[in-house]
Each structure stands twice: as C-alpha cells, then as structure tokens.
C-alpha positions in Angstrom: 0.0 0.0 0.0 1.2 3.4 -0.7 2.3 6.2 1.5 -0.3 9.3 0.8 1.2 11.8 -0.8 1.9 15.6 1.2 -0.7 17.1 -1.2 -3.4 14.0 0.3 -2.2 14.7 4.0 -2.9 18.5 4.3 -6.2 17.9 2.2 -7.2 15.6 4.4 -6.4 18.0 7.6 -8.5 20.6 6.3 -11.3 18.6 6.0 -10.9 17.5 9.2 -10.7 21.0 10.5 -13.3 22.0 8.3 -15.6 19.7 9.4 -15.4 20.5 13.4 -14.9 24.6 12.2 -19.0 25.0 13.3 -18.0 23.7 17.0 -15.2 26.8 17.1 -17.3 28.9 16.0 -20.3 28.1 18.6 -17.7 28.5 21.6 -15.4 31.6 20.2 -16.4 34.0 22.6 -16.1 31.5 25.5 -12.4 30.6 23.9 -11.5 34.0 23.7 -12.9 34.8 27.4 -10.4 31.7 28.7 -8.0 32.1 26.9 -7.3 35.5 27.6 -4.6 35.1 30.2 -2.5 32.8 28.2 -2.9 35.2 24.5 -1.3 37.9 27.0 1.3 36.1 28.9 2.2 34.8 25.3 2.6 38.2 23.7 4.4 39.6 27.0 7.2 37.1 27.0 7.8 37.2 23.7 8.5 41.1 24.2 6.8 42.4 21.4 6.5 46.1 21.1 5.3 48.6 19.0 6.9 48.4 15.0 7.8 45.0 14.8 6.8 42.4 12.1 5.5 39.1 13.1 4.8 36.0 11.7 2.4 34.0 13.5 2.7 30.4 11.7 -0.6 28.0 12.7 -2.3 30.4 14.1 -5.6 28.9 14.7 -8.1 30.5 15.8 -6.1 33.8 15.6 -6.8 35.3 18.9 -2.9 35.5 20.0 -2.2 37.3 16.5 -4.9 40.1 16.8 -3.6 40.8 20.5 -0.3 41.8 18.8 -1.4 43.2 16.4 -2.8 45.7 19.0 1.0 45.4 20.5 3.1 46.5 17.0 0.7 48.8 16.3 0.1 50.6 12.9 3.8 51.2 12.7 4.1 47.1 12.7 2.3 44.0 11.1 1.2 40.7 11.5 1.0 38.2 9.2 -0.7 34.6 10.7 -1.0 31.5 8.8 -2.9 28.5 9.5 -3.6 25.1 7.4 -7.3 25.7 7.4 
C-alpha cells in the first residue's frame, strides 16, 4: 500500500478542521474569554512592542495574533498563517 502523498495529507487535515470549524465557531467568545490570560502572557514574554513584524505560523483560531497586532501597532504588522 502506498504512502499518501503531502498534497493527500494536508487535504485531508483541512477537512478535518473544516468539518469541526461549526463547534469553534459556537464556543469563540467562550475561547476568547479563557483564553485570555495565556494570549497575554504569550505576547508579554515574547517582548513584542510597538513596530515589529511578526509571523504567527498555525495560528488557529487567531486570537494571539490580533492581540499583537494591538501590540506592534500601525507602525508594525502581522501576518498569521494556518492550514485551514
């Protein structure tokens, strides 16, 4: 049997995200409530500040990347990236 092929596995784990995407979506406020602690502590120890460009790779449901966003400011970016 053959191996499937890179293409086949990221396909198939975007369907699966896809597929469970409603369930997110139904608890994102709760999510973002929770998880607000840990989105700061992140952004704090990575020392972020205001002008910096960051790439924020599988970034999921996103809420760590629009906290720095706040945190570079207009005079930085963000720039997240997620399978799905």
């Amino acid at each position: 049997m053959a191996s499937p092929s890179p293409e086949q596995i990221i396909e198939s784990q975007r369907q699966d995200w896809n597929r469970v995407a409603g369930g997110w979506e139904r608890w994102d406020r709760f999510f973002g409530e929770q998880m607000a602690f840990l989105n700061h502590r992140l952004v704090g120890d990575a020392r972020l500040r205001a002008g910096l460009r960051v790439l924020d790779l599988g970034s999921g449901t996103g809420y760590p990347a629009l906290l720095t966003a706040q945190t570079v400011g207009a005079s930085g970016s963000v720039i997240g990236i997620d399978l799905v």
